[in-house]
C-alpha positions as CSV (number, residue, x, y, z in Angstrom):
1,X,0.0,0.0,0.0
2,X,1.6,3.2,-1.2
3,X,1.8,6.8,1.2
4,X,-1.4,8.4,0.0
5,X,-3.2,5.3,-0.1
6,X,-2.8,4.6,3.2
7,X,-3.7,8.3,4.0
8,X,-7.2,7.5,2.2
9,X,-7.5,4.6,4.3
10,X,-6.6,6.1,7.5
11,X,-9.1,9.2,7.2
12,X,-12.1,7.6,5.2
13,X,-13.8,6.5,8.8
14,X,-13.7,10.2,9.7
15,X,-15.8,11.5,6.9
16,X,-19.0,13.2,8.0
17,X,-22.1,12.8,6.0
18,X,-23.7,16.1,6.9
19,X,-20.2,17.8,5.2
20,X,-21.5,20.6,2.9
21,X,-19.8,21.1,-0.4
22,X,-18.1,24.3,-1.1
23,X,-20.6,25.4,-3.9
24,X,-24.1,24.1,-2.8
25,X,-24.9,26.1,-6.3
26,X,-23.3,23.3,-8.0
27,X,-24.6,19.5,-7.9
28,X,-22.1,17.4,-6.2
29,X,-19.2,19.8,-6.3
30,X,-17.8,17.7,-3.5
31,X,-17.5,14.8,-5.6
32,X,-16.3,17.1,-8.7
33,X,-13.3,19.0,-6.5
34,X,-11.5,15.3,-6.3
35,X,-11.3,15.3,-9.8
36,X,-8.3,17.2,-10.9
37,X,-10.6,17.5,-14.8
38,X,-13.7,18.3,-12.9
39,X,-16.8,16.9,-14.8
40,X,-16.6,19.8,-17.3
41,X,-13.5,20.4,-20.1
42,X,-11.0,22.5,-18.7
43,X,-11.7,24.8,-21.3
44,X,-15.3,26.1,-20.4
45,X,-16.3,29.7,-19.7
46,X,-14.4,31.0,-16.7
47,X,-17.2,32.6,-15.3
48,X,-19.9,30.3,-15.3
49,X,-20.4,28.8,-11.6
50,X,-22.1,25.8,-12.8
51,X,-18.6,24.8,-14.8
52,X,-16.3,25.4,-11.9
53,X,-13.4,22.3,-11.5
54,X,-10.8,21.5,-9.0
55,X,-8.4,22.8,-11.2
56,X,-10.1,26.5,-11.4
57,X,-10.5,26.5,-7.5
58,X,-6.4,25.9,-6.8
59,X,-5.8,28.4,-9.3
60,X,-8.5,30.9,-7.4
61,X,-6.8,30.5,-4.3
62,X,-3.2,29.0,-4.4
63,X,-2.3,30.8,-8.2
64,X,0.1,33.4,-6.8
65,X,1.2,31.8,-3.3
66,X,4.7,31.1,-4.6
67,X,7.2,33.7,-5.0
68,X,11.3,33.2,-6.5
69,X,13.7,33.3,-4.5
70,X,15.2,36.4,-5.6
71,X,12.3,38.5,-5.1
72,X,12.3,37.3,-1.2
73,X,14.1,40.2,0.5
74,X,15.5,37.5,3.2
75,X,16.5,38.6,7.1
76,X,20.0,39.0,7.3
77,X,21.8,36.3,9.1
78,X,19.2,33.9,9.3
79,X,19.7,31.4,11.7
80,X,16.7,29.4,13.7
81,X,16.5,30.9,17.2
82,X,13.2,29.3,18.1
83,X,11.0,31.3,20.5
84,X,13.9,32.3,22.8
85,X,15.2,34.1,20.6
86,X,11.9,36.6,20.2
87,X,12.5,37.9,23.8
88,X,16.2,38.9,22.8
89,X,14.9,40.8,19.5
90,X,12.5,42.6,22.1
91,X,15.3,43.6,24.3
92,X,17.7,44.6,21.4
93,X,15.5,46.1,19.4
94,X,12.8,47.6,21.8
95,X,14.3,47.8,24.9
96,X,17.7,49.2,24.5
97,X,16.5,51.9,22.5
98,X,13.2,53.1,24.5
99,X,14.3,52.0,27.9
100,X,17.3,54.1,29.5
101,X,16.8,53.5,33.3
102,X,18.8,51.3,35.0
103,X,16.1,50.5,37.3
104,X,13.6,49.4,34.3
105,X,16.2,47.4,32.8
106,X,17.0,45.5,35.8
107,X,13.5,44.9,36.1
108,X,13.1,43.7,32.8
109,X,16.4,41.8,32.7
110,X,14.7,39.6,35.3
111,X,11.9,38.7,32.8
112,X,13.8,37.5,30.2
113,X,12.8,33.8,31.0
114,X,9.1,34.8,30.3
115,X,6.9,33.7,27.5
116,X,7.6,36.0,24.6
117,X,4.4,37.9,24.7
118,X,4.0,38.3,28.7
119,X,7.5,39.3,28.3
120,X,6.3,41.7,25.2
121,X,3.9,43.0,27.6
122,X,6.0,43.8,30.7
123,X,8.2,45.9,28.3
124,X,5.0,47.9,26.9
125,X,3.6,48.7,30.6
126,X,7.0,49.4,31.8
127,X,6.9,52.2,28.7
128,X,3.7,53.4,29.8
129,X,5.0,53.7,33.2
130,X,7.4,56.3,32.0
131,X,4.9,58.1,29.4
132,X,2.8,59.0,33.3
133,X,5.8,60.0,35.4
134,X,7.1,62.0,32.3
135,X,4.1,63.5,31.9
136,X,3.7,64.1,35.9
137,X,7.0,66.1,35.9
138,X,7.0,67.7,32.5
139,X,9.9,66.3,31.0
140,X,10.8,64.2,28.5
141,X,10.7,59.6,29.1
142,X,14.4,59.5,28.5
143,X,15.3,62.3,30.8
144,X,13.0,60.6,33.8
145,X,16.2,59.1,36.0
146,X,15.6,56.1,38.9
147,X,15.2,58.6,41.6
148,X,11.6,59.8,40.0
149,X,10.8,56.1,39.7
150,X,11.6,56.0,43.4
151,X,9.9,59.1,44.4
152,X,6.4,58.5,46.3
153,X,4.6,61.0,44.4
154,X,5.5,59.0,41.1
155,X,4.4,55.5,42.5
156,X,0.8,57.2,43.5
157,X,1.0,58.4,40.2
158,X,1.5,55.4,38.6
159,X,-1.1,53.1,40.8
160,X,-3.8,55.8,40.0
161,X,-3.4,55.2,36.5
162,X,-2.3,51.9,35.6
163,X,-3.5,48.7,35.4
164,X,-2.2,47.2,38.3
165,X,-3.8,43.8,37.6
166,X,-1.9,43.3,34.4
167,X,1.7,42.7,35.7
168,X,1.9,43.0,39.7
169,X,5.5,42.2,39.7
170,X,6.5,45.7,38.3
171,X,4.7,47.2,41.5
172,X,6.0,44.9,43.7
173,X,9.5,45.4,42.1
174,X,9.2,49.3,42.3
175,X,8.0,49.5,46.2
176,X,10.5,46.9,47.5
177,X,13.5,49.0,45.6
178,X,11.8,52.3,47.1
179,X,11.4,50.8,50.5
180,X,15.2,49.7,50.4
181,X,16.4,52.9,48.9
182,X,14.1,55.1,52.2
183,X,12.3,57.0,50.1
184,X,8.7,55.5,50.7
185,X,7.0,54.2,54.0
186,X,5.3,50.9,54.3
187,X,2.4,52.7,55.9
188,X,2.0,55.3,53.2
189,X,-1.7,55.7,52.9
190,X,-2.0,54.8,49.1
191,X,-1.0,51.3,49.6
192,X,-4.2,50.8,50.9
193,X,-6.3,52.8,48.5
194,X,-4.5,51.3,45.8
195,X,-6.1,47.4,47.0
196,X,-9.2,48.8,46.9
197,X,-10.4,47.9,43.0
198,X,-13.8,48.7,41.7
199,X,-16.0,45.0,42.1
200,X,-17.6,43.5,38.7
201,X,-20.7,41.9,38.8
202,X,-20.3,37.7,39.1
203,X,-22.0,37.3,36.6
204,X,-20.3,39.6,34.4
205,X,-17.2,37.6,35.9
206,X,-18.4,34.2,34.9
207,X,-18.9,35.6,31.3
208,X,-15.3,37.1,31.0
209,X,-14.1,33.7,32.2
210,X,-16.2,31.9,29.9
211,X,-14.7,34.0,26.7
212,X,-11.0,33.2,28.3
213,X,-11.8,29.4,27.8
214,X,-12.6,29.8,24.4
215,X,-9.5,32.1,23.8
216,X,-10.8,35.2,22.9
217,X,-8.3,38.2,22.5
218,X,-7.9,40.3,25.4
219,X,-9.0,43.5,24.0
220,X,-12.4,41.6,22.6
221,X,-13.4,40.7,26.3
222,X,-12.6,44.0,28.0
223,X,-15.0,45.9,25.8
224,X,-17.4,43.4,25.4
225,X,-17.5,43.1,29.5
226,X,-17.5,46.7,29.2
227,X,-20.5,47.2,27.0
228,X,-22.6,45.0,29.7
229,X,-21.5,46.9,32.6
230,X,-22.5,50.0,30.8
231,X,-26.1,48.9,31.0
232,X,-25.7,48.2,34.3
233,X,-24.8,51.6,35.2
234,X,-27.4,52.8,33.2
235,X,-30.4,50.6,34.7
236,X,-29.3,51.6,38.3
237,X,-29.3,55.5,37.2
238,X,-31.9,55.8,35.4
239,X,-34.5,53.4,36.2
240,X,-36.8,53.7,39.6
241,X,-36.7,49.5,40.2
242,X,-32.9,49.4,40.1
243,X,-32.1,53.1,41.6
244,X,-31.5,51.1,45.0
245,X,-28.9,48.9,43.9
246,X,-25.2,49.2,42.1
247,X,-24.2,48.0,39.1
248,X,-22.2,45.0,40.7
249,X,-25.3,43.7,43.1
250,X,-28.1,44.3,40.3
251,X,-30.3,41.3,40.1
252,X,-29.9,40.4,36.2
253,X,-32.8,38.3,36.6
254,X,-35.0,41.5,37.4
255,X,-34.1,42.7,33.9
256,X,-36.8,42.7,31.7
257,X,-37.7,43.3,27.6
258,X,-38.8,46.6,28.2
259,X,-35.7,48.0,29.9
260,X,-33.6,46.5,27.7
261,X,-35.4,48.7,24.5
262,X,-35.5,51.4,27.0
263,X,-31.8,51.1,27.0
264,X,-31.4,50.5,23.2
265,X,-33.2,53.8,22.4
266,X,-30.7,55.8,24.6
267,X,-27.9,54.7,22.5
268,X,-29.5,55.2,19.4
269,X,-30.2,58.5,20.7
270,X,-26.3,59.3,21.1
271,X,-25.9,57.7,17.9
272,X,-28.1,60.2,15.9
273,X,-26.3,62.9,18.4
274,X,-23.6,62.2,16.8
275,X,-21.9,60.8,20.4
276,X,-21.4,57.3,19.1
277,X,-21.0,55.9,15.8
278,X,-23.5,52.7,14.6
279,X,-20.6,50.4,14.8
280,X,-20.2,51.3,18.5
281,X,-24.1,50.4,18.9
282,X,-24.2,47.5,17.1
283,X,-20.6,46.2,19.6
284,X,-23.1,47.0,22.5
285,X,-26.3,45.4,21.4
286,X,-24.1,42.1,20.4
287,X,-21.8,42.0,23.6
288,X,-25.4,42.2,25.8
289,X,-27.0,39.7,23.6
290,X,-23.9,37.5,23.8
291,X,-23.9,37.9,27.6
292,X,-27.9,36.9,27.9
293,X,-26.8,33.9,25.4
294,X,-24.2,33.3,27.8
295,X,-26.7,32.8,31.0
296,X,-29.0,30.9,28.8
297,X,-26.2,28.1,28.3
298,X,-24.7,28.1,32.0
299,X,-27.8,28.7,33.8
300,X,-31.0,27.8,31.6
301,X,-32.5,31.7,31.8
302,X,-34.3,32.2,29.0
303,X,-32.9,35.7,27.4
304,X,-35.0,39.0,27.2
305,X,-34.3,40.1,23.7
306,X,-37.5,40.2,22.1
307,X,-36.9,43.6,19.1
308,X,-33.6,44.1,21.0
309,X,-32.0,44.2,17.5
310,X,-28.8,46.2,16.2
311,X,-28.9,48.1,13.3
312,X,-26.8,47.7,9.8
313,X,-23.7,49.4,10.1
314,X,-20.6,49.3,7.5
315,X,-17.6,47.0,8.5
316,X,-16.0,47.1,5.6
317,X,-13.1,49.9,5.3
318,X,-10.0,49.5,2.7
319,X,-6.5,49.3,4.4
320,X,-3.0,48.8,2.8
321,X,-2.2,45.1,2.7
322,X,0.7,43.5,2.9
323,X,2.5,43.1,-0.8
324,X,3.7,39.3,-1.4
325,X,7.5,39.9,-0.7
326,X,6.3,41.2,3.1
327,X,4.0,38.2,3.2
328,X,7.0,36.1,2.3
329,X,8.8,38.2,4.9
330,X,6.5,37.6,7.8
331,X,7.0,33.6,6.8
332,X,10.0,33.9,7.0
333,X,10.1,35.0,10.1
334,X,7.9,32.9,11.6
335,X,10.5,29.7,10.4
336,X,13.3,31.8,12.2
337,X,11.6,32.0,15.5
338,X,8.5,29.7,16.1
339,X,8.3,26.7,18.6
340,X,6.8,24.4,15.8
341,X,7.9,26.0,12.3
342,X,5.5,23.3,10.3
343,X,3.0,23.8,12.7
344,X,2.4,27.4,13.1
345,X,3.2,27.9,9.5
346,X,-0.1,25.7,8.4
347,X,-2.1,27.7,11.2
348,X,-1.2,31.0,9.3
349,X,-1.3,29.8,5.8
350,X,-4.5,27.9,6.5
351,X,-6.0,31.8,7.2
352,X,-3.8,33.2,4.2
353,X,-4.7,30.6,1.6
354,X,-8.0,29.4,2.2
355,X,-9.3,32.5,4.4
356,X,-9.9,30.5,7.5
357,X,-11.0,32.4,10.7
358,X,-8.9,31.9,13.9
359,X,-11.4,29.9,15.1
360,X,-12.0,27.3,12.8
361,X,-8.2,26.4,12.5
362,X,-8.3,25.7,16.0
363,X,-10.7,23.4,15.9
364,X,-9.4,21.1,12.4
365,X,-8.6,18.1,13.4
366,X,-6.5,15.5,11.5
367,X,-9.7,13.5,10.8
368,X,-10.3,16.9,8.7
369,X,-8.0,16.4,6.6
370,X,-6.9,13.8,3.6
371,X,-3.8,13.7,2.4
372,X,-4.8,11.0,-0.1
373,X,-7.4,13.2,-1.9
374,X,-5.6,16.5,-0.9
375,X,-8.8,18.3,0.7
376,X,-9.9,19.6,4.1
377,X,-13.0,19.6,5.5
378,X,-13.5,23.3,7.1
379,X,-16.1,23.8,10.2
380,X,-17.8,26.8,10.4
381,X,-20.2,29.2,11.4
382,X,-23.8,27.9,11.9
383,X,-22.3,24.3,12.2
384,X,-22.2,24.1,8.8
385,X,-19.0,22.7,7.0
386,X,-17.2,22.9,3.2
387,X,-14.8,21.3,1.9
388,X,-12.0,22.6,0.2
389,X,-8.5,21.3,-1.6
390,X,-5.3,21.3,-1.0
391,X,-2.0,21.9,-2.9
392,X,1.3,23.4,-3.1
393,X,3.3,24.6,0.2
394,X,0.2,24.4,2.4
395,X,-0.2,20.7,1.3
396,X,3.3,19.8,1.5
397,X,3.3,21.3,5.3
398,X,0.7,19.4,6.2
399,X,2.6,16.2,4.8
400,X,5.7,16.8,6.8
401,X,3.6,17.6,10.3
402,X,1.7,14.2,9.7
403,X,5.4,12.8,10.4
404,X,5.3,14.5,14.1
405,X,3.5,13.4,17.4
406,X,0.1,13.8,16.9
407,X,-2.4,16.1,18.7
408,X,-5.7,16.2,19.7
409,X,-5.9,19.1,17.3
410,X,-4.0,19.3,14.0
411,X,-2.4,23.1,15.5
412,X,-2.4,21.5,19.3
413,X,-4.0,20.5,22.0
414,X,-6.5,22.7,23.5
415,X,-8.6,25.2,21.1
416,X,-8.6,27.9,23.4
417,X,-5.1,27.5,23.8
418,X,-4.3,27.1,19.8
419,X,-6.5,30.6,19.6
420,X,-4.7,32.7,22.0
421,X,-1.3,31.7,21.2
422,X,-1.4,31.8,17.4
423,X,-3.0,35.7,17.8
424,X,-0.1,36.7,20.7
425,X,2.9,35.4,18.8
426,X,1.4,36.5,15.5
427,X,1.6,40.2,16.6
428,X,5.6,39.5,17.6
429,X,6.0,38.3,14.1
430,X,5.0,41.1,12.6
431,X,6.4,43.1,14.6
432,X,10.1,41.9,13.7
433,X,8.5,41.8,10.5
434,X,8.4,45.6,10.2
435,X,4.3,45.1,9.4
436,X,2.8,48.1,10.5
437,X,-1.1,46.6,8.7
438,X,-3.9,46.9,11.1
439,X,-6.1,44.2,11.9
440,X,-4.4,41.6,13.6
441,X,-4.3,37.6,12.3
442,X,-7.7,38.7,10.9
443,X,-5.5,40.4,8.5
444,X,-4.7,37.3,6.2
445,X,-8.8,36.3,5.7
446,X,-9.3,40.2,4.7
447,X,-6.0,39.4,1.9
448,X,-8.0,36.3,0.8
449,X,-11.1,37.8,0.1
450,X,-9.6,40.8,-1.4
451,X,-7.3,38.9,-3.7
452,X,-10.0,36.7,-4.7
453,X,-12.6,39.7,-5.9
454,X,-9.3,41.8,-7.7
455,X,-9.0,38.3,-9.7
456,X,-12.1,38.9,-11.2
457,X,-13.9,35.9,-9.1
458,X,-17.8,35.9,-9.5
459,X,-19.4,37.0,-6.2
460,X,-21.0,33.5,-5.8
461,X,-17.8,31.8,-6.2
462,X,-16.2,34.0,-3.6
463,X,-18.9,33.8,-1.0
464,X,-18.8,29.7,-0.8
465,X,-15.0,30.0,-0.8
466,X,-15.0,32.8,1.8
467,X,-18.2,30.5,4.0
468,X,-19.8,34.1,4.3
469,X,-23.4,34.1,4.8
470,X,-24.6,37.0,2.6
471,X,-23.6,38.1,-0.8
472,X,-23.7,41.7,0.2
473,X,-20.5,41.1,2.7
474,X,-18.5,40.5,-0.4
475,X,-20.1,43.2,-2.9
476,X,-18.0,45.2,-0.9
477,X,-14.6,43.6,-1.8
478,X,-15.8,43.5,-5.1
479,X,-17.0,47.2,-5.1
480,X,-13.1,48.2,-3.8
481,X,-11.7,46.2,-6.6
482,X,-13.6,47.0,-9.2
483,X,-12.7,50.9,-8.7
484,X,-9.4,50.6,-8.1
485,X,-9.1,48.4,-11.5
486,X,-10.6,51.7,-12.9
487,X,-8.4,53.5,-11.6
488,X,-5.6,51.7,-12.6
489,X,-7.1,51.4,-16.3
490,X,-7.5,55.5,-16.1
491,X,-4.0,56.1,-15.2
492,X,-2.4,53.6,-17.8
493,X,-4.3,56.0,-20.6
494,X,-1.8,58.3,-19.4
495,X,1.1,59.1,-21.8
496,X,4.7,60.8,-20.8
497,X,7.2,61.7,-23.2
């Protein structure tokens, strides 16, 4: 029994029957995307959905994923310094430059052992640290010298306006080096103010700890939480039932239909004030309906959302992407310094190639995946699943980790985990990258679907490759491209001498 063969073997008993094709326009595309001919001649009209083959899908989304060599503007001295090695790019490259202060440097010295981003992150509070005391003694960061880090006056400053929940150990670091230096007293009366931290709502608790697990990005659940403890404070100001209570002791069970509307027609009334903005309504409604969803599936309460609806706002907005020699870059990168180079390569090529969301590559598993027929079967929203193929780099990666352990997930062991981790350490590779693209990972599904519409890709086609739900999510990818092919038409008419 040959390699792939055995591969067909090994993941035939995995196959789920429910698995959507990735064009449910087309009769048994499944069955047609194993056939490299397709059951039409290669030679059909391009843009006729019903004649779609395997061979016109690869070219749609793996046509341009190889670059030569001498268009690769490779790091100098290349050598594989595995995750270590990110933590001594911070210090060289961030560090040395932005942090003078003996003090801070010994301080961070110390956390060179960290993970790479909790390291990352003591470096960037530790920065903000300075940005306060600067500003608190009208100077300039670098001119701040350890005596003002020392000075009691500077530590209230810095408690009063820092997160002191985020990394303790630069507190603890500061008072034990002030206590030992004279300048502060263990009974100075902000030590004690400074415990004292504003109490969240248990339930709002649970619900932050329940977007943790399924490794959510930091930011997401701070303003999500945010945006429900906003109608908290609202309820108990402005409604006579909850006027007795605070917004960490309100009875969420006491929360009815009509305040909830009563609260959705205050912030559209700061929208049309011009106060917020409708994609700052529509983050509240969805943060307090995912909340209610949340006690629905922990504690069986049925949610209160009847008309509590959000209104159509525009996500969409162009942004400068990444050309394909900084793409290339950012791999390259990733090979230099990653734990797992196969491994966290696939996670980010699996977003790049196929436009996978951070989610459902944490949760492939190999039993997803067929080697022998090169496709992958993609879960995603609304339980609903595609499948699509495989080929080139992305296919030979996935050949070479099938020679490793295996996991319980193809990217690990844990999704939350597997989420977390490949969004921290992708924002250190970019960062040695030189990437300066907003967006986060998201970034490489937003290249997919734009490269797809500037191809010329019929809407219908994109849509089953992109798993979006509506048609009018990618007319605006194709409206971008379509005008800056005009554009580009308009200005080749030009002539020079």
């Amino acid at each position: 029994m040959d390699y792939d063969s055995h591969l067909i073997t090994k993941n035939e008993h995995s196959k789920n029957d429910e698995t959507q094709e990735s064009f449910r326009q087309n009769f048994s595309f499944a069955e047609k995307i194993l056939d490299v001919q397709g059951m039409f001649p290669t030679l059909s009209d391009d843009h006729d959905i019903r004649k779609i083959t395997r061979e016109k899908v690869e070219n749609m989304l793996y046509a341009q994923q190889l670059i030569p060599e001498t268009e690769i503007q490779h790091i100098e001295g290349y050598a594989y310094l595995g995750a270590k090695g990110i933590n001594q790019w911070i210090w060289d490259n961030r560090v040395q430059p932005e942090i003078s202060q003996s003090l801070l440097r010994e301080y961070l010295s110390r956390g060179m052992h960290n993970t790479p981003y909790i390291f990352f992150k003591k470096f960037q509070l530790t920065r903000n640290l300075l940005l306060h005391i600067a500003k608190l003694y009208g100077i300039e960061p670098s001119q701040i010298q350890d005596r003002h880090l020392l000075d009691p006056k500077s530590l209230h400053q810095v408690f009063e306006n820092l997160p002191k929940d985020k990394t303790p150990s630069l507190f603890h670091f500061l008072m034990r080096k002030s206590n030992q230096n004279g300048t502060l007293d263990k009974d100075f009366p902000f030590f004690k103010a400074s415990n004292k931290q504003q109490n969240m709502h248990p339930r709002i608790l649970s619900f932050q700890m329940d977007m943790e697990e399924k490794g959510l990005s930091h930011k997401h659940i701070r303003n999500t939480a945010t945006h429900v403890k906003q109608l908290f404070v609202w309820l108990c100001a402005n409604v006579e039932m909850f006027k007795r209570t605070t917004p960490d002791t309100i009875s969420v069970f006491q929360i009815q239909n009509e305040h909830l509307l009563m609260y959705r027609t205050y912030k559209l009334r700061l929208v049309s004030d011009g106060v917020n903005t409708q994609i700052s309504f529509a983050h509240s409604i969805y943060s307090i309906r995912s909340f209610y969803h949340f006690l629905h599936r922990r504690f069986g309460y049925q949610p209160p959302l009847q008309r509590f609806r959000s209104v159509k706002a525009p996500r969409y907005s162009p942004r400068e992407l990444p050309t394909d020699q900084q793409i290339e870059a950012f791999f390259y990168v990733v090979a230099q310094y990653a734990r797992n180079p196969v491994r966290e390569e696939i996670g980010y090529r699996l977003m790049f190639h196929l436009g996978l969301r951070l989610s459902e590559v944490a949760q492939i598993k190999w039993s997803d995946v067929n080697l022998g027929t090169r496709t992958i079967v993609i879960h995603s929203k609304g339980k609903k699943s595609h499948i699509l193929p495989l080929v080139g780099k992305l296919y030979s990666l996935l050949r070479e980790l099938h020679t490793q352990p295996s996991t319980t997930y193809l990217m690990g062991q844990k999704i939350s985990t597997i989420k977390h981790e490949l969004y921290e350490y992708f924002n250190l590779y970019t960062m040695i990258t030189g990437w300066l693209f907003p967006g986060g990972v998201h970034i490489f599904r937003h290249i997919f679907i734009t490269r797809l519409a500037f191809k010329g890709v019929l809407p219908q086609a994109i849509k089953e490759l992109a798993r979006v739900r509506l048609l009018d999510t990618v007319g605006l990818y194709m409206h971008m491209a379509h005008r800056d092919q005009h554009m580009i038409s308009q200005i080749d008419l030009l002539k020079y001498e």
